[in-house]
N, C-alpha and C positions, 0 to 999 in steps of 0.2 A: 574118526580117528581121535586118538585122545588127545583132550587140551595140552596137559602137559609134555606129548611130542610137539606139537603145534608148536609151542611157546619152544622149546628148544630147536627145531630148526628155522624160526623163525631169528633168533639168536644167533647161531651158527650162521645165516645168511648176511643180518647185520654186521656182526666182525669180519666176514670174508671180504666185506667192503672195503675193508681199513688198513688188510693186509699191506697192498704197497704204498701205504704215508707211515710203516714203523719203521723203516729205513731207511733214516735220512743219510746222504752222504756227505759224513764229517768222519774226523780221523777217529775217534772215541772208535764207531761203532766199525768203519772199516776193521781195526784191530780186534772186534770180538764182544767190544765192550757192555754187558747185558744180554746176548742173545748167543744162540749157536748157530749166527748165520756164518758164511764163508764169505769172502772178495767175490766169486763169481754173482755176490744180490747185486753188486755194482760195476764191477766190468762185463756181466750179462743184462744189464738193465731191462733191457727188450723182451727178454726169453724172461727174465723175471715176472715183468708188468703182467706179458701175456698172460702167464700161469696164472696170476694172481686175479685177473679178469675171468679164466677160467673158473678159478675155484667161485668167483660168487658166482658166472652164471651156473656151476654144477647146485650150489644152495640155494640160487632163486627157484629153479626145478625142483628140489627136494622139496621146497617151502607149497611150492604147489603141488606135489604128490601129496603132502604130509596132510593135506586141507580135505582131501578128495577121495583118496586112491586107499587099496588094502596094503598090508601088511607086507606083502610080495612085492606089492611096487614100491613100496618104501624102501625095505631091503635094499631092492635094485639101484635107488636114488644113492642111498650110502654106499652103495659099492664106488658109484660112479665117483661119489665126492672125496672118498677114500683115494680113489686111483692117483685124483689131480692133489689130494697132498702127499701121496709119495711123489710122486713123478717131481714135483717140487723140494722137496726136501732130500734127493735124491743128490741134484744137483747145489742145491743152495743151502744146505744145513751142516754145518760139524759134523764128522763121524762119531758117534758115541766109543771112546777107547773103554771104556768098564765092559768087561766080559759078564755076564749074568751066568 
């Protein structure tokens, strides 16, 4: 596999770590302040966390396809990892109101 996937879901699995310590619960960020998270990252804490547990183990998986595995299974890894940040952002992110 190429280094330079290696080195990017290798990255991608390091930040997936971090997701739930960027929202700390202070009034700043409850209101919006910086992000387009909703109230439901902290009156759903739990469903939050979970995801957010999800999403690295879906990048520690990536991280060991990406080492090993073809083209197909890589694919398949990003689908998976794709899924757990909608599924997330679905519930805990701002609607984007801009119509494109």
């Amino acid at each position: 596999m190429n280094l330079r996937v290696r080195r990017n879901v290798k990255r991608v699995y390091k930040q997936s770590l971090r997701i739930v310590t960027l929202y700390p619960d202070t009034k700043a960020s409850r209101k919006g302040a910086g992000s387009n998270a909703t109230s439901a990252v902290w009156d759903k804490k739990e469903q939050f966390d979970a995801l957010g547990q999800g999403l690295a183990q879906a990048a520690k998986r990536l991280s060991g396809v990406a080492a090993t595995a073809s083209m197909s299974d890589l694919k398949a890894g990003l689908r998976d990892l794709a899924c757990t940040c909608k599924s997330c952002h679905k519930v805990f992110r701002k609607k984007n109101k801009a119509k494109h």
